[in-house]
C-alpha positions as CSV (number, residue, x, y, z in Angstrom):
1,X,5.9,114.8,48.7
2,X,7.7,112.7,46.1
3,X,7.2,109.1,45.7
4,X,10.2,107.0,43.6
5,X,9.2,103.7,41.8
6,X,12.4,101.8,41.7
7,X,12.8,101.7,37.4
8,X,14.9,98.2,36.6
9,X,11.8,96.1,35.6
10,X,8.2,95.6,36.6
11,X,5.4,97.7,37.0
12,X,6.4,101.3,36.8
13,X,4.6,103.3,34.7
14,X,1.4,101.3,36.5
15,X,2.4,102.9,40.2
16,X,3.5,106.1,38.9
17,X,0.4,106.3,37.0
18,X,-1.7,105.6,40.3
19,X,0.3,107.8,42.6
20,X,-0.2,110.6,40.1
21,X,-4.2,109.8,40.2
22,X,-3.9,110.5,43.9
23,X,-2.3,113.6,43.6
24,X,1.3,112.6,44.9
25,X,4.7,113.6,42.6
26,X,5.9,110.2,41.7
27,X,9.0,109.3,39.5
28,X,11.0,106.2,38.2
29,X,14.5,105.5,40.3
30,X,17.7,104.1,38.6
31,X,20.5,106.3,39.9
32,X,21.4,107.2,43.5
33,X,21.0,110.9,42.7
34,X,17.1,109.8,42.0
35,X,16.8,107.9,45.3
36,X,18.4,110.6,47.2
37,X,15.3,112.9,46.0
38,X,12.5,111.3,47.5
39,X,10.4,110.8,50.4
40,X,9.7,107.0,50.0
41,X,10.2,104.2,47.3
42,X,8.2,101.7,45.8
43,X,9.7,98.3,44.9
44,X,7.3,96.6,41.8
45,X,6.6,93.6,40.7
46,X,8.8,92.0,38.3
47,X,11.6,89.1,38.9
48,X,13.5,89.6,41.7
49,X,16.7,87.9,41.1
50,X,17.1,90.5,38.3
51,X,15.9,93.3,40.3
52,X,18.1,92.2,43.3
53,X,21.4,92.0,40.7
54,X,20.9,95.2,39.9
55,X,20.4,96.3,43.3
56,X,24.3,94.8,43.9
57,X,25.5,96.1,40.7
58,X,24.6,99.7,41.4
59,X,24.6,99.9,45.0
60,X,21.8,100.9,45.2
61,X,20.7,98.5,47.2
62,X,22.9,99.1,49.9
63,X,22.0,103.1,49.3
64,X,17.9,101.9,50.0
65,X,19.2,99.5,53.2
66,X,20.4,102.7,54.6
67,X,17.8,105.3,54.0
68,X,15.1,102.6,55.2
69,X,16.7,102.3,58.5
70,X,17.0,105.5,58.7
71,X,13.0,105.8,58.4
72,X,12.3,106.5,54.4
73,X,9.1,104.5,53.8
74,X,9.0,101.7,51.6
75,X,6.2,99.1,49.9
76,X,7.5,96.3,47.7
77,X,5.1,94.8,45.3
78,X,4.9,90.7,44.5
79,X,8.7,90.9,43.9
80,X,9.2,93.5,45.8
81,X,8.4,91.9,48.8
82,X,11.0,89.0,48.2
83,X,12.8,91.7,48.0
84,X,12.4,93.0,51.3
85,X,12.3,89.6,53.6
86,X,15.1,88.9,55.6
87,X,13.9,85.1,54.7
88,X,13.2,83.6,51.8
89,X,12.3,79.8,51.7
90,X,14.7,77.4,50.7
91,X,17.1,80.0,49.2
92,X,20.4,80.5,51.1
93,X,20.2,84.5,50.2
94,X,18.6,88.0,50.4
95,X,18.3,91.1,48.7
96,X,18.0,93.6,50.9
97,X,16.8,91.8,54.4
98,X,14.9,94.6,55.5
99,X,11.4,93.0,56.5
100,X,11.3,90.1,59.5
101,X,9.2,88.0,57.5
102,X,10.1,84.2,55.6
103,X,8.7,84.6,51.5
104,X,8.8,82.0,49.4
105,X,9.0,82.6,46.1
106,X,6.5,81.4,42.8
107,X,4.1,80.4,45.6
108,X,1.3,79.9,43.8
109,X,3.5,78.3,40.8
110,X,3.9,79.3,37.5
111,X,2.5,82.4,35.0
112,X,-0.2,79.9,34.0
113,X,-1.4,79.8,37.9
114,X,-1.9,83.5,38.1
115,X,-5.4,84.4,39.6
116,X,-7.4,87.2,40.7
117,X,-9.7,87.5,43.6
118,X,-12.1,89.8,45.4
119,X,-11.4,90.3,49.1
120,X,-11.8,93.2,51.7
121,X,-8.7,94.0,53.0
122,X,-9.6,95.3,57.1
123,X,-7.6,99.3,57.8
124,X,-7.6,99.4,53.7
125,X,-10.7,99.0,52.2
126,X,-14.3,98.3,53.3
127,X,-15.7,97.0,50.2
128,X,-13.7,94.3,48.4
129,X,-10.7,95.3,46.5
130,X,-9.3,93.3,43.4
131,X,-6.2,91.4,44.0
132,X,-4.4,90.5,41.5
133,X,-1.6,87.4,42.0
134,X,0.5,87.1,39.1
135,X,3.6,84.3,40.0
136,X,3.1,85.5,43.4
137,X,5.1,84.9,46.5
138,X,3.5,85.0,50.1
139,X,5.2,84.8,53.5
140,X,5.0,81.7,55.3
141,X,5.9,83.2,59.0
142,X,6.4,86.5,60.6
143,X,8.0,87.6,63.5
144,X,5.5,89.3,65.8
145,X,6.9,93.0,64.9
146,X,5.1,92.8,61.9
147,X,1.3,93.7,61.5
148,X,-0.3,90.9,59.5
149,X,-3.0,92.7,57.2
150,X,-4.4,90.2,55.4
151,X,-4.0,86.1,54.9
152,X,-5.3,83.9,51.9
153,X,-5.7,80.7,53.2
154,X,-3.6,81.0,56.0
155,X,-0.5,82.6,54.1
156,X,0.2,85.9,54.7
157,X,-0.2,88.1,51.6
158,X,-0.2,91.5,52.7
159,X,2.2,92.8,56.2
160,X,3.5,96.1,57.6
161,X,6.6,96.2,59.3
162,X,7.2,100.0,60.7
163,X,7.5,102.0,57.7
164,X,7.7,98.9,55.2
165,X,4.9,97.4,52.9
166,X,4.7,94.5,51.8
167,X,1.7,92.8,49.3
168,X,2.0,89.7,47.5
169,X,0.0,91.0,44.6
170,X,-0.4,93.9,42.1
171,X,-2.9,96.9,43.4
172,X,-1.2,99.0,40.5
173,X,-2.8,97.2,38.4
174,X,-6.6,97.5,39.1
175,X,-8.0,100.7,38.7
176,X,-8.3,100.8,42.7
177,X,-5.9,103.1,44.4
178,X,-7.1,101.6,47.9
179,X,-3.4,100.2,48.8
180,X,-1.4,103.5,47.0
181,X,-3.6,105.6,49.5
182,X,-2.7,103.4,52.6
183,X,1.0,104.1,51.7
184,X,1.0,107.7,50.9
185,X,-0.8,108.0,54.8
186,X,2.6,106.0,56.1
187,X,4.5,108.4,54.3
């Protein structure tokens, strides 16, 4: 199993380093050629208007739109998950619409409102897992095809949609591979 980390910003190195600590083959994506050669994708954390032009610039975007309906499994991190609604709040775009869920972007508010908090996270973890929210979005509504699989004050922070994951904060960067487990198991 091979596991891409889409490469234009963000957290990379951080998820490749934790899939490797699982055991899974994990490598960075920029080219369609590197997409093309594995079995799901991780979208990181970063800023997604600048993720998202790149996306359009390269097509790879549309490249990703395709293989995801076509079943390749896919987990978008704090930007990643704007990345993946179909909504996002008082924007008139998307990136790649995948995910029937409404994000709204900078949440939480700025990079001095970044916090971190212990929570269990039910069908990931037992014990309380480190979440990390760094200029993090949530979703404000989902349709009911998507499994809601944890809330923070009655926003949604983490969802599953099918083969798509979606967290409004940063597992890669604890040293808890709870959440990198959960996705290899959809894979």
């Amino acid at each position: 199993m091979k596991v891409g980390v889409l490469a234009f910003q963000g957290a990379v190195r951080e998820h490749i380093y934790m899939l490797k600590k699982i055991g899974v083959k994990a490598f960075p994506v920029r080219k369609k050629e590197e997409l093309l050669d594995v079995d799901a994708l991780i979208l990181p954390g970063g800023e997604s208007t600048v993720i998202g032009k790149f996306l359009k610039e390269t097509g790879l975007g549309q490249e990703i739109i395709k293989l995801v309906k076509s079943g390749m499994p896919i987990w978008g991190t704090c930007a990643g998950m704007i990345l993946l609604a179909k909504h996002i709040v008082n924007e008139n775009y998307v990136h790649l619409g995948l995910m029937d869920i409404w994000v709204k972007r900078n949440a939480y508010g700025s990079q001095l409102d970044s916090f971190v908090i212990k929570k269990p996270v039910p069908g990931i973890s037992e014990k309380p897992l480190e979440l990390v929210f760094i200029r993090a979005p949530y979703a404000e509504k989902a349709e009911p095809c998507v499994e809601v699989i944890l809330e923070l004050d009655g926003k949604i922070v983490a969802a599953r949609q099918d083969k798509m994951l979606a967290t409004a904060f940063h597992p890669e960067v604890t040293e808890d591979v709870s959440f990198h487990k959960f996705f290899v198991e959809m894979i």
